[in-house]
C-alpha positions as CSV (number, residue, x, y, z in Angstrom):
1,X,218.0,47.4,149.6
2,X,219.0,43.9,151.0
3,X,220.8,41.4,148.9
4,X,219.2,38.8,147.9
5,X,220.0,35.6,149.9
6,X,222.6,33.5,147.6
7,X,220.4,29.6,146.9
8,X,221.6,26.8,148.6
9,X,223.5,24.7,147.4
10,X,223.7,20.6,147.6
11,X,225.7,18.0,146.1
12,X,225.0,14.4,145.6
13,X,227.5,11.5,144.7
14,X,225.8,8.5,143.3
15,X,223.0,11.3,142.6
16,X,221.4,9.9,139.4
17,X,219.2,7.3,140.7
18,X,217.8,5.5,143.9
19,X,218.3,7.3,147.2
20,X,220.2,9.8,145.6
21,X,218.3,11.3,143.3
22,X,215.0,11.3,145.8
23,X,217.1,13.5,148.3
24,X,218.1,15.8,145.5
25,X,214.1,16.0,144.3
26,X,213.5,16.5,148.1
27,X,216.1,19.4,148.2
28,X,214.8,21.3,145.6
29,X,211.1,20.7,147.0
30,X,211.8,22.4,150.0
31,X,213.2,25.8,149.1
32,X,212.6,27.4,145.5
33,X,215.8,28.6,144.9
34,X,217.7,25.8,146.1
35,X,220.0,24.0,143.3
36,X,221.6,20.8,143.0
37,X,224.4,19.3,141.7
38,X,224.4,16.0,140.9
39,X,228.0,13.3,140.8
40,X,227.7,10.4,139.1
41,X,229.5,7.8,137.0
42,X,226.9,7.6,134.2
43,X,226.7,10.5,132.1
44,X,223.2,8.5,130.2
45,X,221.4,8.4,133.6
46,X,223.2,11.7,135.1
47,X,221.1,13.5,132.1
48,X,218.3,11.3,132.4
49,X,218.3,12.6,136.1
50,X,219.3,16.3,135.3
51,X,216.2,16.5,132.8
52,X,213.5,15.5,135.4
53,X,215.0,18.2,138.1
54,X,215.0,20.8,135.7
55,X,217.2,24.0,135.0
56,X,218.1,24.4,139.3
57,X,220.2,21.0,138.9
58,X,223.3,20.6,137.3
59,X,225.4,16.8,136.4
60,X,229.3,16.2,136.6
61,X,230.0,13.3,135.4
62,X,232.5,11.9,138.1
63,X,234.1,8.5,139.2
64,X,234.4,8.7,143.1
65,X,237.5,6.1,142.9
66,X,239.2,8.3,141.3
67,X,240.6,11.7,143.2
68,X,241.4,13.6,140.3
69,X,238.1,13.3,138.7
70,X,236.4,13.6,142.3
71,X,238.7,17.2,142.9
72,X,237.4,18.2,139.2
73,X,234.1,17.9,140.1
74,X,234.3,19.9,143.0
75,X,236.2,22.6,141.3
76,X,232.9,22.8,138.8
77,X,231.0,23.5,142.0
78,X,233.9,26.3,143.4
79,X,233.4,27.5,139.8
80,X,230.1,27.1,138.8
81,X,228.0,27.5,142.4
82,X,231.0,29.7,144.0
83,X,228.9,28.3,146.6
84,X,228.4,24.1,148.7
85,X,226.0,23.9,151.7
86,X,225.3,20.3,151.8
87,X,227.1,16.9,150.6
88,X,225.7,13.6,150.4
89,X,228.1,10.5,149.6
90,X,225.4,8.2,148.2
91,X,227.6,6.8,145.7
92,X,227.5,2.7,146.1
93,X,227.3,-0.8,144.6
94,X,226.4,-4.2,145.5
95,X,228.2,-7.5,145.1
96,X,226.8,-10.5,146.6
97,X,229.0,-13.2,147.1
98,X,230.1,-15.9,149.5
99,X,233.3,-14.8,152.0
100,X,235.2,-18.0,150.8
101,X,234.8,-17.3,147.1
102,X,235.0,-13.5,147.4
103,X,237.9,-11.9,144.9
104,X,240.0,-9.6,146.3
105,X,239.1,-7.4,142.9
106,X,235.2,-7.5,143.7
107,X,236.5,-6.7,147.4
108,X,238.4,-3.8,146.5
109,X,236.3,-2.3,144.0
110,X,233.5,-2.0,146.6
111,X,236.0,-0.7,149.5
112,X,236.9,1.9,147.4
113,X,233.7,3.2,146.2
114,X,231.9,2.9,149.3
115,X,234.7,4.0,151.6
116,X,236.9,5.4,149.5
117,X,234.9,7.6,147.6
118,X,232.8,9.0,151.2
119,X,236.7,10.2,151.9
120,X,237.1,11.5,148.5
121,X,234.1,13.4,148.3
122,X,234.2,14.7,151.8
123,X,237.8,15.8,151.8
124,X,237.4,17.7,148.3
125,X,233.9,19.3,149.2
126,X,235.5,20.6,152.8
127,X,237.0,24.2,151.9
128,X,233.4,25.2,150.4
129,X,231.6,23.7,153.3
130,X,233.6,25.3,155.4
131,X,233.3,28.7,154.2
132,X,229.5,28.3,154.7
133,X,229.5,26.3,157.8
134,X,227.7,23.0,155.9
135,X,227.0,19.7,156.4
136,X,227.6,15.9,155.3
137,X,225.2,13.5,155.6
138,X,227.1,9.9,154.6
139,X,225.0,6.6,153.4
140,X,225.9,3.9,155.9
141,X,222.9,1.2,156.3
142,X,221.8,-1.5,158.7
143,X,224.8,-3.2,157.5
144,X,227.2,-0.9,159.4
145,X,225.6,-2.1,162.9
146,X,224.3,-6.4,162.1
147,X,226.2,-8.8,160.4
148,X,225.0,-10.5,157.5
149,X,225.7,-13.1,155.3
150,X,227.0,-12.8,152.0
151,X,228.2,-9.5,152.3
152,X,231.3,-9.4,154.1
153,X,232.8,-6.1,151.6
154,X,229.6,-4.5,151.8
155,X,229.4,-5.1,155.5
156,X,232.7,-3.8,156.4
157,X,232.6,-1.0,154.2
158,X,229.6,0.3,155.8
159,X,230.9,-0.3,159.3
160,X,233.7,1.9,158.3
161,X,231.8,4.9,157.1
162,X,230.3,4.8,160.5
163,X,233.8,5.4,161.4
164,X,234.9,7.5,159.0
165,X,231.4,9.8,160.1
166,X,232.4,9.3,163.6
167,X,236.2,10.9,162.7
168,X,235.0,13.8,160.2
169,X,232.7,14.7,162.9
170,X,235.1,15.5,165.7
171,X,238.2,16.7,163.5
172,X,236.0,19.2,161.2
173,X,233.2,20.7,164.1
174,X,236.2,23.6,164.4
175,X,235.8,24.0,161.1
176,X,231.9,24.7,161.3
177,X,231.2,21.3,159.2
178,X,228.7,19.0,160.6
179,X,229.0,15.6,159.8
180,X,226.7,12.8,159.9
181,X,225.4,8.9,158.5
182,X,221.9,7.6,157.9
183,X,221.6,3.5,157.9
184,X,218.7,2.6,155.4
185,X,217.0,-0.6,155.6
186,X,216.2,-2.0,152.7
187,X,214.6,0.4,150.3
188,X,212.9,0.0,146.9
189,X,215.5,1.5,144.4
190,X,216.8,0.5,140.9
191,X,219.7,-1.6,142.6
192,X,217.0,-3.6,145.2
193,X,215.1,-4.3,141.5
194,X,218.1,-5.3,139.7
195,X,218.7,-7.8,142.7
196,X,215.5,-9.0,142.7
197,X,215.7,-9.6,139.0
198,X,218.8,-11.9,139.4
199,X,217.1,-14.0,142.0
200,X,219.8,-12.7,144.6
201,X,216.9,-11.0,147.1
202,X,213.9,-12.0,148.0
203,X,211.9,-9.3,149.6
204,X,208.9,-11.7,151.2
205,X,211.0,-12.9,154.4
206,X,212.5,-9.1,154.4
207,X,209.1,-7.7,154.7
208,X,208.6,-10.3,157.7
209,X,211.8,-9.6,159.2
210,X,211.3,-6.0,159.6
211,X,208.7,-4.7,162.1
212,X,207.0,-2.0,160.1
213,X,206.4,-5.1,157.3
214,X,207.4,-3.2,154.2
215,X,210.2,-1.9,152.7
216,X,211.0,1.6,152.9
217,X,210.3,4.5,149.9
218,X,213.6,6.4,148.8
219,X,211.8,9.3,149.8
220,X,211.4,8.0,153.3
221,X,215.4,8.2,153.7
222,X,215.6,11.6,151.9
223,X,213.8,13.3,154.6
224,X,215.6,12.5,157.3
225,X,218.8,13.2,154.8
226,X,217.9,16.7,154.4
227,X,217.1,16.8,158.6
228,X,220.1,16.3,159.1
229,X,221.6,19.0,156.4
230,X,219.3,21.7,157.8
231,X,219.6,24.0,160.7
232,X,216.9,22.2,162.8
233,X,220.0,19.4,163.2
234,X,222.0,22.1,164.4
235,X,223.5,20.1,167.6
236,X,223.8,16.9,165.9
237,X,227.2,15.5,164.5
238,X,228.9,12.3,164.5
239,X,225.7,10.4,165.1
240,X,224.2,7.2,162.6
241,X,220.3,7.9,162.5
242,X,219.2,3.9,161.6
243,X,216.3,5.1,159.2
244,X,215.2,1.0,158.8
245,X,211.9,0.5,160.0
246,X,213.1,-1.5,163.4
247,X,215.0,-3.5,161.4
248,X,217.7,-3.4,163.4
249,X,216.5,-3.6,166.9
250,X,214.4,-6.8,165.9
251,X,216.0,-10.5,166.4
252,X,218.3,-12.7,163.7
253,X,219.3,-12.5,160.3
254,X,218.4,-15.2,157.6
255,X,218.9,-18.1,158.9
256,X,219.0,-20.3,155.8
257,X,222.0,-17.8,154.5
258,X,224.4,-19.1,157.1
């Protein structure tokens, strides 16, 4: 009698919400026995999150600027899943603010969760995605290739996950680990809402600005996501896929923000 093949398994930093929780709905869709584990900071929306997956996802609560908490969670996984195929470092912020009144607080805070935690995460997750020849797939964004205003933390640390992609790529493809970015445009999550809300985006001149006129779905980056987790990305590694509507092959930034 043949084993049954063990499920896959993913897991997701910043998994509770937003871009992160639509690639872990997306995992699940696509194979039955899949399961997903979930790394967030806030336990109240991890089991909000956990609830609507259902009994093949799992939460760890987890603060990605922090490696012991970051190690822990990936210890659950070695103990729980005995088993990682796929990581996503999702886990992000936003902090609007102009370069000149920036606080090297706000500025570190977002380094290290952005940047930081991609490192943590990756670096914990790579014995058990080594042992079954996985993949990462890092959250970089249009902001890792244009400049724009008002975002200078932001900005730079998405230009250096690009790096950091670019790095884990060519050190770890002995290992059998693929490693990878997507670049979102802008996308219609809780944290694009909770901007609007505060007045500090308006989506009109975005939905101008980019050439598909819209902004994307989260399940429109999750796709390409689990693309490049699964075995039809086989070849690929090291590479930023711009999932951004044109957005970044199409003319200037706001002018009225400079």
């Amino acid at each position: 009698m043949t084993a049954p093949t063990p499920p896959r398994v993913l897991a997701v930093t910043g998994g509770a919400s937003g871009i992160g929780l639509a690639t872990a709905t997306h995992w699940l869709a696509q194979d039955p026995a899949a399961r997903v584990v979930l790394l967030d900071l806030r336990p109240d929306t991890l089991d909000e999150a956990v609830g609507r997956l259902g009994d093949r996802a799992r939460g760890v609560a987890t603060d990605v600027t922090d490696r012991a908490s970051v190690d822990a969670a990936f210890a659950s996984i070695a103990e729980t899943e005995s088993a990682l195929h796929g990581l996503v470092n999702c886990a992000g912020n936003f902090s609007p603010a102009t370069t000149t009144e920036l606080e090297d607080e706000d500025w570190g805070r977002l380094i290290d969760i952005h940047l930081g935690g991609t490192l943590r995460a990756s670096r914990a997750a790579h014995d058990l995605l080594a042992a079954t020849r996985g993949a990462i797939v890092n959250l970089a964004s249009v902001a890792a290739v244009l400049g724009m205003p008002r975002r200078a933390s932001y900005n730079s640390a998405k230009h250096g996950i690009v790096g950091l992609t670019k790095s884990l790529a060519v050190e770890w493809a002995a290992h059998g680990i693929r490693v990878n970015a997507v670049g979102p445009g802008y996308v219609l999550t809780p944290s694009t809402a909770m901007l609007k809300e505060r007045g500090e985006l308006d989506t009109a001149p975005l939905e101008q600005r980019i050439p598909v006129r819209r902004l994307a779905g989260a399940e429109e980056i999750a796709k390409p996501i689990a693309w490049l987790l699964g075995p039809d990305a086989s070849y690929v590694t090291g590479h930023t896929l711009m999932v951004d509507g044109g957005m970044t092959v199409a003319g200037e930034w706001y002018p009225d923000e400079r």
